[in-house]
NUZA-649147 format. One record per residue (C-alpha): x, z, y. Coordinates in steps of 0.1 Angstrom, whole numbers, plus 5000, padded with zeros to 4 digits. Last residue first. Example, Ala and Ser with C-alpha at 12.3 -4.5 7.8 and 13.67 -1.06 7.14 Angstrom:
<rec><x>5137</x><z>5071</z><y>4989</y></rec>
<rec><x>5123</x><z>5078</z><y>4955</y></rec>
END
This chain:
<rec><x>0321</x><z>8635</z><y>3234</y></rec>
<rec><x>0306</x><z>8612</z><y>3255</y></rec>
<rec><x>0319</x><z>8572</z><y>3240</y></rec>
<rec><x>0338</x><z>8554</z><y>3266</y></rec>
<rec><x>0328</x><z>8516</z><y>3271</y></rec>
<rec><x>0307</x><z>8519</z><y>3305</y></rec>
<rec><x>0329</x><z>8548</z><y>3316</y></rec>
<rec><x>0355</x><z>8533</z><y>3337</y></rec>
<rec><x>0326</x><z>8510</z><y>3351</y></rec>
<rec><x>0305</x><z>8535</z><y>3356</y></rec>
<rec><x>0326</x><z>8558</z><y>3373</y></rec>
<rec><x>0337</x><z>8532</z><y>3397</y></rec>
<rec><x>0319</x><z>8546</z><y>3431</y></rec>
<rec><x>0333</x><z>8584</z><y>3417</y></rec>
<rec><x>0315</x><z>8614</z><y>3421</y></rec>
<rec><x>0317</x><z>8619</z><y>3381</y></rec>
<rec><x>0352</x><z>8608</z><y>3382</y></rec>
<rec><x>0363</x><z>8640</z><y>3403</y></rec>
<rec><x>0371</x><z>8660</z><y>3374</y></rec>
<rec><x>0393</x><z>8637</z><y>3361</y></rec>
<rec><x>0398</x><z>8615</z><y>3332</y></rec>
<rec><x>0428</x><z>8588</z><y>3330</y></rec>
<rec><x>0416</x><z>8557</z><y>3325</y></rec>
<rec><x>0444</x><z>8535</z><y>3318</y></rec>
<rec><x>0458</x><z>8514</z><y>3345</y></rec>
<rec><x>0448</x><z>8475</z><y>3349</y></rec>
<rec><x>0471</x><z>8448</z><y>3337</y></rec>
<rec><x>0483</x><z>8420</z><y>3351</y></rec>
<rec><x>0508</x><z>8445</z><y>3375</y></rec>
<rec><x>0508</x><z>8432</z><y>3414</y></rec>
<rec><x>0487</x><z>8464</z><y>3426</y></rec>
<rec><x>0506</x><z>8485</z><y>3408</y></rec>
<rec><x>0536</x><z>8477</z><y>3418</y></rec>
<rec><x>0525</x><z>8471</z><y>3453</y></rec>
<rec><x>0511</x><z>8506</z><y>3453</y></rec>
<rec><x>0544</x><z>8519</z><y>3441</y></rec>
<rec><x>0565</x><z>8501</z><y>3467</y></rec>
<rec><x>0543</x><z>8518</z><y>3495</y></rec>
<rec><x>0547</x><z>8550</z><y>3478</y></rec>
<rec><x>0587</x><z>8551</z><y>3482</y></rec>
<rec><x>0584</x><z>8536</z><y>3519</y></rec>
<rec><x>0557</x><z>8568</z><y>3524</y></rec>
<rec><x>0580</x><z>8591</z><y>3508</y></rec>
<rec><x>0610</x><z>8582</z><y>3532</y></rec>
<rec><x>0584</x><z>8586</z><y>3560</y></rec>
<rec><x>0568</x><z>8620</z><y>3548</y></rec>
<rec><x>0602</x><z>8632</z><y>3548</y></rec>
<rec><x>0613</x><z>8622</z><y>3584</y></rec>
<rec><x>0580</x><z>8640</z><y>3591</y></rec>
<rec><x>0546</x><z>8630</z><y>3605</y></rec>
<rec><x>0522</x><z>8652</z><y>3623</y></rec>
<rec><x>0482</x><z>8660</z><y>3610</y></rec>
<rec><x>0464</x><z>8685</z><y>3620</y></rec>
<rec><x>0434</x><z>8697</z><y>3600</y></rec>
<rec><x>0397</x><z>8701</z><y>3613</y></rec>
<rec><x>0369</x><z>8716</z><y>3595</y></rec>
<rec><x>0335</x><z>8727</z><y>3603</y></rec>
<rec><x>0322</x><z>8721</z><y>3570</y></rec>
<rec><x>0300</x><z>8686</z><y>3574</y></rec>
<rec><x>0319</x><z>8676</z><y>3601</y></rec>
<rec><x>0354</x><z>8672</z><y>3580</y></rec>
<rec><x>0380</x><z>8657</z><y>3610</y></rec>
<rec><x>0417</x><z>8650</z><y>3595</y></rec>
<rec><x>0435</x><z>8651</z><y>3628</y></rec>
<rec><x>0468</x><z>8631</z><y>3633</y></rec>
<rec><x>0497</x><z>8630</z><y>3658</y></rec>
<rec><x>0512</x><z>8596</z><y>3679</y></rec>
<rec><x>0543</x><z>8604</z><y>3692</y></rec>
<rec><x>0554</x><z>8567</z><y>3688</y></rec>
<rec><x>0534</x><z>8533</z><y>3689</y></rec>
<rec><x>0558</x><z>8508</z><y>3685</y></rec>
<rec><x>0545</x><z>8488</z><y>3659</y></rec>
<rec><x>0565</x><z>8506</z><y>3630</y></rec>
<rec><x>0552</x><z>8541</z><y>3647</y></rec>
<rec><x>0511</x><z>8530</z><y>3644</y></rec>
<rec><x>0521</x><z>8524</z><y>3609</y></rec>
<rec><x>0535</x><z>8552</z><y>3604</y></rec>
<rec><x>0506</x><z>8570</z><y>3619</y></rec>
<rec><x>0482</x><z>8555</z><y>3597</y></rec>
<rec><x>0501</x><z>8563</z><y>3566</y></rec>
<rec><x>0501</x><z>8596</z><y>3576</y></rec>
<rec><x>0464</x><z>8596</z><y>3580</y></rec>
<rec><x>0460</x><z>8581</z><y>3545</y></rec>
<rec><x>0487</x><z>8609</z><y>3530</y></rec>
<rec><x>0462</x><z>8636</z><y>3547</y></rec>
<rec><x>0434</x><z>8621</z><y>3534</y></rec>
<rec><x>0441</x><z>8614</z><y>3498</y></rec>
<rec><x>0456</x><z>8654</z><y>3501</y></rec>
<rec><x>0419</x><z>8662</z><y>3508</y></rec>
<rec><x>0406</x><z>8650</z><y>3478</y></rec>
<rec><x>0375</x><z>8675</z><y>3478</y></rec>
<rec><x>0378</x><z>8677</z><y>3514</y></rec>
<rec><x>0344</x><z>8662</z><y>3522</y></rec>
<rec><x>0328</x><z>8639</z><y>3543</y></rec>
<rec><x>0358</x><z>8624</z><y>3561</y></rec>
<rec><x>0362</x><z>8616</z><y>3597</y></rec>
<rec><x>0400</x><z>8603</z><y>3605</y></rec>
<rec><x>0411</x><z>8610</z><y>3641</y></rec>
<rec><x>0438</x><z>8594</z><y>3654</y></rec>
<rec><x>0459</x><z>8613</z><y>3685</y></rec>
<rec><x>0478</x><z>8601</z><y>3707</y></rec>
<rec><x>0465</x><z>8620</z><y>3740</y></rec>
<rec><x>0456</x><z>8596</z><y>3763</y></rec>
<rec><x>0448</x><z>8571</z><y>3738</y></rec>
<rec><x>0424</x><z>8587</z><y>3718</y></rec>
<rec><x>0420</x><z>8567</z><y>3685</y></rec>
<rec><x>0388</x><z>8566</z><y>3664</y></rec>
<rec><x>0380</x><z>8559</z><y>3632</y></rec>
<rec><x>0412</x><z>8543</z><y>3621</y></rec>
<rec><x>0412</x><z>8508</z><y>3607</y></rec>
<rec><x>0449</x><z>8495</z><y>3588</y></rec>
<rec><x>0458</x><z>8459</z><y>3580</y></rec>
<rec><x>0484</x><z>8456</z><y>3605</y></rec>
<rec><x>0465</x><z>8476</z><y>3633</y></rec>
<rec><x>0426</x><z>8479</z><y>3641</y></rec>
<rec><x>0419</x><z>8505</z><y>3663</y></rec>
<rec><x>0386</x><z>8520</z><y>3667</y></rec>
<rec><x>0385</x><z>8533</z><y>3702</y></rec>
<rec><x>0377</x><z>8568</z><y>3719</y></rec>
<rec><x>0355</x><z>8578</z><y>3749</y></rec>
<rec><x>0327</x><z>8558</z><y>3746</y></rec>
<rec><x>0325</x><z>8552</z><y>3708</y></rec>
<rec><x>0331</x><z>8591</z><y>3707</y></rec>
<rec><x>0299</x><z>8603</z><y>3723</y></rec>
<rec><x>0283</x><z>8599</z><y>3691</y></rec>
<rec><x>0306</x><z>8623</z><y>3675</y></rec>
<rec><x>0287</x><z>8631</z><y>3640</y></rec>
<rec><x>0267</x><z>8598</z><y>3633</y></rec>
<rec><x>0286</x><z>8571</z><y>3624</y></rec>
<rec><x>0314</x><z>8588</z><y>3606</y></rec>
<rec><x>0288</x><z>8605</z><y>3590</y></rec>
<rec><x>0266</x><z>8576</z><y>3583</y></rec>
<rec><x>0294</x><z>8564</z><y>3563</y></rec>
<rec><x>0305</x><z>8593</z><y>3540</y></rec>
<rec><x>0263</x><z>8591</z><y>3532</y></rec>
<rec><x>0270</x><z>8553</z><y>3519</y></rec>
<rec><x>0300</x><z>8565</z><y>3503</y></rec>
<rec><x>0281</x><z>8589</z><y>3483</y></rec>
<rec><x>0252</x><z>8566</z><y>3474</y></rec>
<rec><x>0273</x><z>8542</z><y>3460</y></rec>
<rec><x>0264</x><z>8500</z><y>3461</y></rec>
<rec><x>0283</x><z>8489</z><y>3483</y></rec>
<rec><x>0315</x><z>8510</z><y>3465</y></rec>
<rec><x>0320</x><z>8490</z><y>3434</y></rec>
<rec><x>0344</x><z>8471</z><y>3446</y></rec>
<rec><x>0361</x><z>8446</z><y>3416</y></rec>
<rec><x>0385</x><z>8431</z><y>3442</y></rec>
<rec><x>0419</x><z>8430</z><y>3429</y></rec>
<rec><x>0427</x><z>8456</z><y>3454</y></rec>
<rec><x>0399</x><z>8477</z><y>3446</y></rec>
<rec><x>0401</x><z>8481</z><y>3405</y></rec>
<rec><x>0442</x><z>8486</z><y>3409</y></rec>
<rec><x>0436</x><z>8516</z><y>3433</y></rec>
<rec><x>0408</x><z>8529</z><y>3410</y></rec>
<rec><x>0433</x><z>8525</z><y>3383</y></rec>
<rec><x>0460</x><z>8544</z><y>3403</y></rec>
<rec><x>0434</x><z>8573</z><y>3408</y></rec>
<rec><x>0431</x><z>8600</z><y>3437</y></rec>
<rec><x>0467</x><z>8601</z><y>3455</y></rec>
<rec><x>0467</x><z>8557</z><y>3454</y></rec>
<rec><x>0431</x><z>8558</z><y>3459</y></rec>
<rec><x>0437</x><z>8570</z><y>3492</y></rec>
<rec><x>0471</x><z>8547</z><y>3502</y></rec>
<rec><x>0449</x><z>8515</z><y>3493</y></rec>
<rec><x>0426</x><z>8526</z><y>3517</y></rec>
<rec><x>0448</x><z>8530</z><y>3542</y></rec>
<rec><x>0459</x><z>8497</z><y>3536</y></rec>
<rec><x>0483</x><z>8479</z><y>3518</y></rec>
<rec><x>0487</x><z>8440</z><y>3532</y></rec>
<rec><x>0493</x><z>8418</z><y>3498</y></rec>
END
């Protein structure tokens, strides 16, 4: 199976959300939240679409990709699994790197708060990016989905009533 960038965010937020999405139980058409992440990426740099490109490369979609400078920018609503992001920009520069695409750097765009945060890939972040890429697969590949493991960002999440359905409320 092709990992995406998507696949390398759940992977930092919740292996059994990973596992849920790649064998294609979504649950996100029908969220609130990630309808509302979506209309800001549409709606906070209109005058992007003419300037920058969506770039679609090996299974990965950035937002929007200046050319002339190398940079991707990734538009997220919130920063509440900001380390999610980071690792999914990374991902999308080494991927933009395996095809060629070198010096490319990163900003992790939050609209709603006035937030940027540069992102550049290491030698280190590459080794660990190989390692998590075989993880995912693992995962990905197992029969079995992962146990529920509770966090304080289920309650946001597009698959909280599914990982919930059977759980008694204490």
């Amino acid at each position: 199976m092709l990992i995406t960038g998507t696949h390398f965010n759940y992977y930092q937020v919740c292996k059994r959300k990973l596992w849920l999405f790649a064998n294609e139980i979504n649950m996100e058409q029908t969220s609130d939240l990630v309808y509302e992440g979506k209309l800001i990426h549409e709606e906070s740099y209109p005058q992007r679409s003419s300037k920058y490109e969506e770039v679609e490369l090996n299974g990965i979609k950035v937002d929007f990709y200046d050319v002339k400078n190398k940079v991707i920018h990734e538009i997220k609503k919130s920063n509440k699994v900001e380390r999610a992001h980071e690792w999914q920009l990374k991902y999308y520069l080494y991927i933009f790197e395996k095809n060629g695409i070198v010096d490319v750097t990163g900003i992790l765009e939050y609209p709603v708060l006035r937030k940027t945060n540069a992102i550049i890939l290491s030698d280190i972040d590459r080794e660990t990016i190989q390692n998590m890429e075989t993880e995912i697969q693992e995962i990905i590949e197992n029969e079995e989905c992962p146990p529920l493991v509770q966090k304080r960002i289920c309650k946001n999440c597009s698959y909280y009533d599914f990982c919930y359905s059977t759980e008694e409320e204490e």
